[in-house]
BABA-707765 format. One line per 4 residues: number of its first residue (from 1); their letters; for each residue x, y, z negated of C-alpha. Coordinates in steps of 0.02 Angstrom, whole numbers. Layout:
N
NUM) a) X:Y:Z | ...
END
This chain:
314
1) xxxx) -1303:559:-606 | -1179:479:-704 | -1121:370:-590 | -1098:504:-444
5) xxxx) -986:608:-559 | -885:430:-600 | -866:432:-387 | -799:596:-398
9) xxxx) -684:561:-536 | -614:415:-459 | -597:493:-289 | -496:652:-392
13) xxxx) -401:510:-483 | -370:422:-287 | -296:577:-221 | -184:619:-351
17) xxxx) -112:448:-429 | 52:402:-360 | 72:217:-458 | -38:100:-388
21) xxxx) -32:3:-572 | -108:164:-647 | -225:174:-506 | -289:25:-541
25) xxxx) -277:33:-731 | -387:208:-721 | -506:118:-595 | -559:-19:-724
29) xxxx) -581:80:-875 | -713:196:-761 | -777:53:-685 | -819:-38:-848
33) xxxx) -857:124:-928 | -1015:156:-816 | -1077:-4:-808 | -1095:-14:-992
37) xxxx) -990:-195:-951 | -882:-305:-1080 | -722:-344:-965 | -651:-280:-789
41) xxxx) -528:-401:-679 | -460:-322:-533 | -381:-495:-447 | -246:-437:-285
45) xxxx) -191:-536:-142 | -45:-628:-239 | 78:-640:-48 | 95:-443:-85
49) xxxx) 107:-427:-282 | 208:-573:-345 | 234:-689:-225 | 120:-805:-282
53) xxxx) 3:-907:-186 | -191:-855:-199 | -250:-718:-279 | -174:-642:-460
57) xxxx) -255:-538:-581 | -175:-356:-560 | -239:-288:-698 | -412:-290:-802
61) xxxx) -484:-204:-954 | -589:-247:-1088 | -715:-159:-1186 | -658:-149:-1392
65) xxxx) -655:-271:-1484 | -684:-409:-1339 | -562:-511:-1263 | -585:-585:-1077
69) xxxx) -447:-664:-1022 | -384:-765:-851 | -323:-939:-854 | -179:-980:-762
73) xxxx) -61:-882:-622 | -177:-877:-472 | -345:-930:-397 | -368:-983:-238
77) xxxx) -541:-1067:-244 | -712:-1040:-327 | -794:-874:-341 | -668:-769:-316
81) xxxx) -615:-847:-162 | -772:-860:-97 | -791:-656:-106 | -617:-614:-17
85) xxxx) -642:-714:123 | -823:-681:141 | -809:-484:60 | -983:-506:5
89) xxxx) -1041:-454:-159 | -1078:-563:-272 | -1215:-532:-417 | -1241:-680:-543
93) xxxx) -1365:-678:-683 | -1376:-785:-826 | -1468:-907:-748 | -1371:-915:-603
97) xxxx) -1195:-955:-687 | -1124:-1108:-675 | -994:-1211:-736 | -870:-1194:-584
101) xxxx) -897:-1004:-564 | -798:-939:-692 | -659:-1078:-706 | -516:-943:-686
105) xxxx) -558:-879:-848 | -481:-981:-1005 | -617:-1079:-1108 | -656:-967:-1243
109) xxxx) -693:-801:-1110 | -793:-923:-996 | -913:-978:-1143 | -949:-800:-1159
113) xxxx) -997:-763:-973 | -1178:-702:-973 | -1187:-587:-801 | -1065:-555:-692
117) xxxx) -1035:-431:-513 | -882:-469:-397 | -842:-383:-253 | -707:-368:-114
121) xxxx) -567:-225:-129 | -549:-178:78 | -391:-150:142 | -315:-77:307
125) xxxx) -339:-245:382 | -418:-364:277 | -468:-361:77 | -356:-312:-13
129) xxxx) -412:-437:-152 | -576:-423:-276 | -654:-329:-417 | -726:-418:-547
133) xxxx) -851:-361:-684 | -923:-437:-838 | -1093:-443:-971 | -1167:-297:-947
137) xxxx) -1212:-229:-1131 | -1387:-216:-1117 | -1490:-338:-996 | -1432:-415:-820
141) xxxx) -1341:-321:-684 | -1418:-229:-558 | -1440:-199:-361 | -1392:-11:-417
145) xxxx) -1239:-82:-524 | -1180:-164:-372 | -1178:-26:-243 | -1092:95:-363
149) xxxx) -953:-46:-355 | -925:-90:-191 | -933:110:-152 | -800:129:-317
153) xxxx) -685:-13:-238 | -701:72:-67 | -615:220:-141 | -486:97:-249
157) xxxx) -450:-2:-101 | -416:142:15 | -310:232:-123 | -219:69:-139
161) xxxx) -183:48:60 | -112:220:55 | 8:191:-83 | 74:34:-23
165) xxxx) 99:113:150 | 196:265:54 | 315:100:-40 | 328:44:118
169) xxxx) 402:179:193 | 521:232:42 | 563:48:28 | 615:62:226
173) xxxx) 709:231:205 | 815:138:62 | 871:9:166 | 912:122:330
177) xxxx) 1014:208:188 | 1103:46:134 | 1152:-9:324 | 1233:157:350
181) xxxx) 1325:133:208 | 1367:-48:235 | 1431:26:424 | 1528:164:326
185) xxxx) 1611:55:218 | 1652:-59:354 | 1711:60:463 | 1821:113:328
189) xxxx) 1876:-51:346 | 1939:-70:518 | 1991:80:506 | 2134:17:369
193) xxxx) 2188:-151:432 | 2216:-253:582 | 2230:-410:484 | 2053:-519:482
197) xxxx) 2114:-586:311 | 2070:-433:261 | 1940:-383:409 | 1838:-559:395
201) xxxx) 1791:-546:201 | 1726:-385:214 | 1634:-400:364 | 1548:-580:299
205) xxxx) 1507:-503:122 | 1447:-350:186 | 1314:-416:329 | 1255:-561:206
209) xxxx) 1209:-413:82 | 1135:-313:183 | 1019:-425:267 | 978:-523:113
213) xxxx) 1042:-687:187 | 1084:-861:76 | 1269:-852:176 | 1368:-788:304
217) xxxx) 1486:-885:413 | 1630:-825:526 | 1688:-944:670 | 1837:-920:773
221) xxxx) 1885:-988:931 | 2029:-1115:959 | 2086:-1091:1119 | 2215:-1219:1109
225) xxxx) 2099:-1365:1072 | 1930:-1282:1131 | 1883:-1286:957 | 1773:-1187:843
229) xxxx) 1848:-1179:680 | 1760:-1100:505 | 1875:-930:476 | 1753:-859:337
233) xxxx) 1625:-909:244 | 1527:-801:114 | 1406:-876:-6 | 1333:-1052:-55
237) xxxx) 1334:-1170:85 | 1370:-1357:23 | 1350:-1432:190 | 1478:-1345:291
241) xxxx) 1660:-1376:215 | 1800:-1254:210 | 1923:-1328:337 | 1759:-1353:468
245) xxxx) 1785:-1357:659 | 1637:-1389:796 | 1680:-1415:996 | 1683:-1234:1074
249) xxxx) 1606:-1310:1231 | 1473:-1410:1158 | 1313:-1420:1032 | 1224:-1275:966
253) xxxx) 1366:-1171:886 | 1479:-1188:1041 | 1343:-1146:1162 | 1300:-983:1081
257) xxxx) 1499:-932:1084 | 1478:-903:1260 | 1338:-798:1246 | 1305:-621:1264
261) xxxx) 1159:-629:1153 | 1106:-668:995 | 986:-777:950 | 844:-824:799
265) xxxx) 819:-997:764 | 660:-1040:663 | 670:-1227:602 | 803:-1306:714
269) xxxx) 777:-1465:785 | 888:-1628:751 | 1034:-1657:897 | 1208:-1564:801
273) xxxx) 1239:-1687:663 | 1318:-1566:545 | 1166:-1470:570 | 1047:-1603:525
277) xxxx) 1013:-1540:364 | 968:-1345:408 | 788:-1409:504 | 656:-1287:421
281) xxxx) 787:-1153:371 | 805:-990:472 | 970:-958:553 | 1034:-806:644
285) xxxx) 1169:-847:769 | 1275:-717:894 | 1428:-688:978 | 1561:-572:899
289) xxxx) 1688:-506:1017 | 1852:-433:960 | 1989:-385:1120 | 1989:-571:1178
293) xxxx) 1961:-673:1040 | 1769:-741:1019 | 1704:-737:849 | 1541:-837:799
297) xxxx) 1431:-752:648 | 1297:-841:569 | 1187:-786:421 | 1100:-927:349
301) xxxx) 920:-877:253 | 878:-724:319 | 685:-728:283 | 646:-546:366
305) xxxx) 729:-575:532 | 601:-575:674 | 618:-613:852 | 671:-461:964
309) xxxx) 628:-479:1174 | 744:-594:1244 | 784:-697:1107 | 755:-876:1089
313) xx) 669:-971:982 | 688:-1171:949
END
């Protein structure tokens, strides 16, 4: 009985909780609460949390008086591997533990590992990451233990999924909101001057900003030596100098001038020697047109660009 009331409770807790940290926080105190257990580790996928590499431990609570801790940023091997990539529970006794299992714990939590349960957290797609549950108070865990905490994760996962998707789409309405400002500000902008002293420095600062790019460079055509010659440039750059010119008719830079499109490069290959030293970086490149001058933007480090139809891609 008690554990179908904590279900309901933490399905009532999953339809109401808007902060996926309290979410989580409320999850592992109920969690560890009915399983009589010591310590709770809910470990998340680390590419959506912090960046990191593996998986990170989200939260986790611990019974008073005890103190469990994790060792180190992230795991990415061992147990807790093993159960996202598998999502099969995982029940360990006392005589099952070994010394590897538990090595994302620091030394002093690890010697006091008797039983453990972990599980996977499901996602929309995949897991989400795992749920992790320690020494049960009195005895081993059980087959019933385990079931009540892949069916509790269920309801954490999905809760989880439908707050990140609600982020998602708040984070997305903020930055609709900051390109029509950006375009309001720069239309303000043209609307003022005629003079790209005034125009290009805008225009550069204003597109690097908004699409979270290292730098932003402005080309402009030479038509008396068929160069391309650097007008603008906005941000940290050290291998492109200030006075830079490139052949209009030739290389990389020169070819896209006489474009209509724009195009997303994806580690460039070796060939434009003052471009040697941007293989593996991500480079946005298009022609700007203004009455009959041609402009060439680039935007160096633009890590959310993706590649629309009828792009290319070196």
């Amino acid at each position: 009985m008690e554990t179908f009331s904590a279900l309901f409770e933490l399905a009532s807790v999953s339809l109401a909780c808007r902060d996926q940290d309290t979410l989580l926080k409320t999850f592992a105190a109920r969690v560890g609460a009915t399983l009589g257990a010591r310590a709770v580790f809910v470990w998340t996928n680390g590419s959506s949390s912090k960046g990191a590499e593996g998986l990170v431990c989200r939260t986790r609570w611990n019974e008073a008086g005890e103190r469990f801790a994790p060792q180190g940023d992230s795991v990415s091997e061992g147990l807790l591997a093993e159960v996202y990539e598998s999502a099969e529970t995982r029940r360990v006794s006392s005589k099952e533990i070994t010394a590897d299992d538990f090595e994302h714990l620091d030394e002093a939590s690890r010697a006091r590992v008797k039983s453990a349960i972990v599980v996977s957290l499901p996602g929309a797609q995949r897991a989400e990451g795992v749920v992790e549950v320690l020494n049960k108070r009195a005895g081993e865990f059980t087959a019933e233990d385990a079931h009540f905490l892949e069916e509790a994760s269920r309801l954490a996962g999905s809760a989880l999924t439908n707050l990140e998707a609600i982020e998602g789409e708040r984070q997305a309405q903020l930055f609709t909101l900051e390109r029509l400002t950006a375009l309001y500000d720069l239309g303000r902008t043209f609307t003022s001057t005629l003079e790209l002293g005034v125009l290009l420095p805008v225009v550069a600062g204003k597109i690097r900003d908004i699409m979270g790019a290292g730098a932003c460079s402005v080309w402009l055509a030479d038509a008396g030596s068929q160069d391309l010659y650097l007008a603008k440039k906005v941000g940290e750059d050290p291998t492109v100098e200030d006075d830079a010119r490139v052949s209009l008719t030739e290389g990389l830079l020169g070819g896209i001038a006489g474009m209509t499109t724009w195009f997303v490069f994806k580690g460039l290959p070796p060939g434009d020697g003052w471009l040697l030293s941007f293989i593996e970086m991500e480079l946005l490149l298009l022609p700007w047109w203004i009455g009959r001058n041609r402009l060439l933007a680039w935007f160096e480090r633009a890590p959310w660009i993706t590649l629309p139809r009828g792009s290319a891609s070196v």
